[in-house]
C-alpha positions in Angstrom: 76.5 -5.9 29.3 77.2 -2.0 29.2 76.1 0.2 26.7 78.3 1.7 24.0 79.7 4.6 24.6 77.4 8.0 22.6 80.9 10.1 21.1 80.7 13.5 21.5 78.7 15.4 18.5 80.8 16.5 15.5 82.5 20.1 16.5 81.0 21.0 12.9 77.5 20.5 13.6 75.8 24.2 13.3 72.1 24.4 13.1 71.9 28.6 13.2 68.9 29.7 11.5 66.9 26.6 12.2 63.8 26.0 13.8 62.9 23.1 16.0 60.3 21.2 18.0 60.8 18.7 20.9 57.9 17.5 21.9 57.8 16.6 25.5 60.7 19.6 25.6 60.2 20.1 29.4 61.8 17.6 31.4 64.0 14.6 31.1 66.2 13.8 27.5 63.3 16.2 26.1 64.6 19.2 28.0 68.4 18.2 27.7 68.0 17.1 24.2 66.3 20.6 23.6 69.1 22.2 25.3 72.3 20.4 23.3 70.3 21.6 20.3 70.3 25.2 20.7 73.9 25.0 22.0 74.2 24.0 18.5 73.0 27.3 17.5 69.3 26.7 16.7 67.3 29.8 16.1 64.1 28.7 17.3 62.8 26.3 19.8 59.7 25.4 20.5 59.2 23.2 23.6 55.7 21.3 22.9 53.9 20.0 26.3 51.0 19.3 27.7 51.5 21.5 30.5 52.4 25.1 29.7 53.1 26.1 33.4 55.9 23.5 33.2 57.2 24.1 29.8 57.6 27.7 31.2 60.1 26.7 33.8 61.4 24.5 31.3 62.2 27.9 29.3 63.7 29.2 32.5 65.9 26.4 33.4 67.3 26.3 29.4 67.3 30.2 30.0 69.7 30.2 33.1 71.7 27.7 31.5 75.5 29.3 31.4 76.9 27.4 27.8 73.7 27.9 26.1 73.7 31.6 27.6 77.4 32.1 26.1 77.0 30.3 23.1 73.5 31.2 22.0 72.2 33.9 23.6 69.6 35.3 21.2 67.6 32.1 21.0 63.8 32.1 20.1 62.8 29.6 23.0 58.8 29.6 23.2 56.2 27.1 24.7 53.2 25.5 22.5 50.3 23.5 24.7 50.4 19.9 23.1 48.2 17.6 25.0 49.2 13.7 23.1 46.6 12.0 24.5 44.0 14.2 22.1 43.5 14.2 18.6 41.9 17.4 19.0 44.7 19.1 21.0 47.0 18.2 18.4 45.2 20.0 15.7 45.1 23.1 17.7 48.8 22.8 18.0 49.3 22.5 14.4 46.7 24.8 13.4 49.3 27.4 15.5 52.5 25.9 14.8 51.2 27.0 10.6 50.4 30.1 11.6 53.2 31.3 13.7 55.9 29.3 12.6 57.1 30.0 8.6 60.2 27.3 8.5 60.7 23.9 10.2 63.8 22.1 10.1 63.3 19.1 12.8 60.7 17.8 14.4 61.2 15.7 17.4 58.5 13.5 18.4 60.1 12.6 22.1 57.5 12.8 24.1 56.0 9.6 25.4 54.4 7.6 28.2 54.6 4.2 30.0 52.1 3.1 32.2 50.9 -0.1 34.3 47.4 0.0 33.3 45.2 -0.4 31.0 43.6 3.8 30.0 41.8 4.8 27.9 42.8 8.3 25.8 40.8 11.3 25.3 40.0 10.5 22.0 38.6 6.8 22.8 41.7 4.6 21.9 44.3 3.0 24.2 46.4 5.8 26.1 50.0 4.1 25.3 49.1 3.6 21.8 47.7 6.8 21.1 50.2 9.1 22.9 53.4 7.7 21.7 52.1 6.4 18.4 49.0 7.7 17.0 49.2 11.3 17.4 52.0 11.5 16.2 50.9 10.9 12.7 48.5 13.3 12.6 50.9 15.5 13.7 53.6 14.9 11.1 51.1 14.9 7.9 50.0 18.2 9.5 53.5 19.9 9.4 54.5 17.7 6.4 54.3 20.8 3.8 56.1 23.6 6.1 59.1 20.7 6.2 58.7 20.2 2.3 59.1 24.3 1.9 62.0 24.6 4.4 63.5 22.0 2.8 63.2 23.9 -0.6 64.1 26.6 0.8 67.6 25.4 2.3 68.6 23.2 -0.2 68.9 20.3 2.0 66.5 17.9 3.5 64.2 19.1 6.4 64.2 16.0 9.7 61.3 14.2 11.6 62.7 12.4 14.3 61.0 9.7 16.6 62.2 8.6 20.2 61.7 5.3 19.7 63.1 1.9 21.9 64.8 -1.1 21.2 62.2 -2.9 23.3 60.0 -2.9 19.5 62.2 -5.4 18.3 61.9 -8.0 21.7 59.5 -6.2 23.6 56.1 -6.4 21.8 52.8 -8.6 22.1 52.4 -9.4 18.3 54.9 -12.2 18.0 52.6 -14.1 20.4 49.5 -12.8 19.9 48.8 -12.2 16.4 45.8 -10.2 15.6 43.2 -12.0 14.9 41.4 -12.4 11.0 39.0 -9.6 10.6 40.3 -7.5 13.5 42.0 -3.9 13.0 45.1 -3.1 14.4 43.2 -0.3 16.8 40.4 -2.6 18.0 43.0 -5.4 19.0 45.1 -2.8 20.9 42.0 -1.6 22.4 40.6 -4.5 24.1 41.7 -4.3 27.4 42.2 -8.0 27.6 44.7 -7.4 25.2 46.5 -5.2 27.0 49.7 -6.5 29.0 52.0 -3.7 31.1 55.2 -6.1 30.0 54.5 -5.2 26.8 52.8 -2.4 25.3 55.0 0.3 25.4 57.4 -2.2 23.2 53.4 -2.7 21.0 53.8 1.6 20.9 57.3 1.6 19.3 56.6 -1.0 17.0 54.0 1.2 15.8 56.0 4.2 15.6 58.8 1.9 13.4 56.2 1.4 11.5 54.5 5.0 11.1 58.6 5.9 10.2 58.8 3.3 7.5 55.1 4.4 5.8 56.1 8.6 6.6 59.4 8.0 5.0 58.0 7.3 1.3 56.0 10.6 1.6 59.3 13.0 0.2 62.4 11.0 0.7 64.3 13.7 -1.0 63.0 16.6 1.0 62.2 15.2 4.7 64.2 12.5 6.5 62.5 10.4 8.9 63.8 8.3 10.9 63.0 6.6 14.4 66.0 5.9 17.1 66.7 4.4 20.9 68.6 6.4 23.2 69.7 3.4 25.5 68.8 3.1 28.8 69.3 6.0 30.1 68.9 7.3 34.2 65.6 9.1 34.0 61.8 8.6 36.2 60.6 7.4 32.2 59.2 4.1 34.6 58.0 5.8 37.5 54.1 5.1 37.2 55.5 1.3 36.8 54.6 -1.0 39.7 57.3 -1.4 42.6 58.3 -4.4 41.6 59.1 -3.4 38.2 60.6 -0.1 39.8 62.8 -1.5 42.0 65.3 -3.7 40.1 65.8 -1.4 37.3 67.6 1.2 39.7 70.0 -1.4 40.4 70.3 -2.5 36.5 70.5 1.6 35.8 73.1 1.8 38.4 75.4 -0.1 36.5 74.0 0.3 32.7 72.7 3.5 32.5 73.8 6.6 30.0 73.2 9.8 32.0 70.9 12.0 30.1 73.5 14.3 29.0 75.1 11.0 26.7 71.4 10.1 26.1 70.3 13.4 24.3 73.7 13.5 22.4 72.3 10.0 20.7 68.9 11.6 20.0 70.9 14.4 18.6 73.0 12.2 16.2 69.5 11.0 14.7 67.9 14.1 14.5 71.0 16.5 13.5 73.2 14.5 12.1 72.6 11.3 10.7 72.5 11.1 6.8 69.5 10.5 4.5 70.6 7.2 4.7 68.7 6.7 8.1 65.3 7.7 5.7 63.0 4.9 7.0 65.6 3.1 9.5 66.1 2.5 12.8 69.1 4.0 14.5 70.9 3.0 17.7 74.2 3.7 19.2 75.0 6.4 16.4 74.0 3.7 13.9 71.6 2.2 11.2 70.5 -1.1 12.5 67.8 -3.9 11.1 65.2 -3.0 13.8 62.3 -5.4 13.9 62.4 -8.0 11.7 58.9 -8.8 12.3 58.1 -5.8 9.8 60.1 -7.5 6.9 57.4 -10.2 6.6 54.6 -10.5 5.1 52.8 -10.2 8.3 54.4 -7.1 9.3 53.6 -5.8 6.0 49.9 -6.2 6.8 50.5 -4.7 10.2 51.8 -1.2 8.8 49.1 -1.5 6.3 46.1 -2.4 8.9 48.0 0.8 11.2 48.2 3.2 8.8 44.3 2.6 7.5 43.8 2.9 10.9 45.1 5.8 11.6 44.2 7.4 8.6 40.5 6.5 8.9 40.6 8.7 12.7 42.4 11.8 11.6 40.5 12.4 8.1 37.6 12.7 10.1 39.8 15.9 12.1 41.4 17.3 8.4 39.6 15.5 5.1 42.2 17.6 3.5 44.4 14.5 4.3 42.6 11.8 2.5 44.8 12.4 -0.1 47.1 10.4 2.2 44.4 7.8 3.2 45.8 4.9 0.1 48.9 5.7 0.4 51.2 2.2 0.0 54.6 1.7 0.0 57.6 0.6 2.3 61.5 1.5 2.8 
């Protein structure tokens, strides 16, 4: 079946005087979402990757591009060294991001990983799970009062945006293996004979669905968060996947795929675009839609709980001054 068809953003969208970060901003829908953006006139961008060398060339390649050159030539584009896999690096980047950065309009949590095996992160916990989930939420209660005072400041909500997948809705472990009684969510995603390469980036993006439904009680009315799926779109997101995953998917993407150009226009529509209405929701094709179900039930309650404490329990140890955030409860 072939995807819908991403329109083209609204003619009306203007973001001048705003400032964003893409994380993973160097390469792939990162680089071309980060691009569209400051065609749309954004002020500031700051293109957050673990490797600075190639965030540079990632500044030269949005430098030498000619419509962002016409339209926007005075853009602030900047790199910031943002290492996922680490607790530790995130703070860093945070710690500058306050310091050098006085407003925040949207932040873009794109940057992700898939791979085959199971590895384990630089701060002790599953590698999938921690770079395209738990990071993340360190990040976002870290830069969660600059996007309360921009928001104040302009009189309009501030965005966090996730790069999220459809695959959390039919692509995850937890359906068939429940976790177990007396088990935290972290231990059962880091025992390795838990781990399954079929499924844990769908695990990942159920736990970012369910970091956006807990972030998105936090200030409804000042910062937006919502999570979204671009489609499949006709990237190298699989490469470190095994040949025989490899292989058929560049004859499914042959037929299916969005080019990244459409695929960054849908990541745009969630971050840019898309209402408060999308507070807490999951957004595909330009759309609110259910998302996982799984989180409706009493079960998936107690999975965003069991995350969250989680989560919190790591990063207090980073920041106490978070612990504030530590029983926080609620849903959207």
């Amino acid at each position: 079946m072939l995807q819908q068809k991403i329109p083209p953003t609204p003619p009306d969208t203007n973001l001048a005087g705003q400032t964003v970060i893409v994380t993973g901003g160097n390469a792939g829908l990162g680089l071309e979402t980060a691009r569209q953006l400051l065609v749309l006139g954004a002020s500031r961008m700051i293109v957050a990757c673990r490797s600075v060398s190639r965030g540079e060339e990632a500044v030269a390649t949005l430098r030498a591009d000619a419509q962002l050159a016409k339209k926007n030539p005075d853009a602030i584009i900047e790199v910031f060294e943002l290492d996922l896999d680490d607790y530790a690096s995130a703070l860093r980047f945070t710690d500058r991001v306050k310091k050098d950065v006085k407003e925040l309009d949207i932040l873009l949590n794109n940057g992700g990983i898939s791979v085959p095996n199971f590895e384990t992160s630089k701060s002790g916990h599953e590698r999938t799970m921690q770079v395209n989930c738990y990071t993340y939420a360190l990040i976002c209660l870290e830069l969660l009062p600059l996007l309360r005072s921009t928001a104040a400041l302009r009189g309009r909500p501030t965005r966090i945006t996730f790069v999220g997948s459809n695959l959390h809705v039919r692509g995850t472990s937890i359906a068939k293996t429940p976790i177990p009684a007396g088990r935290s969510v972290m231990e059962h995603f880091d025992d390795p004979a838990r781990f399954s390469k079929l499924t844990r980036y769908g695990d990942s993006k159920l736990g970012v669905a369910a970091l956006t439904r807990r972030l998105a009680t936090l200030a409804p009315d000042e910062v937006v968060v919502n999570h979204m799926c671009p489609g499949m779109v006709s990237t190298a997101f699989d490469k470190n996947q095994p040949l025989w995953i490899r292989a058929p998917m560049v004859l499914v993407r042959g037929v299916m795929a969005r080019d990244v150009e459409e695929g960054a226009r849908a990541i745009v529509y969630a971050a840019a675009v898309a209402g408060p209405e999308t507070n807490g929701k999951f957004v595909r094709n330009n759309a609110v839609e259910p998302g996982s179900l799984f989180l409706d039930k009493p079960e998936g309650g107690s999975f965003i709980d069991g995350l969250w404490k989680d989560v919190m329990k790591d990063i207090v140890k980073l920041d106490p001054s978070l612990e504030s955030y530590v029983s926080l409860n609620g849903s959207v």
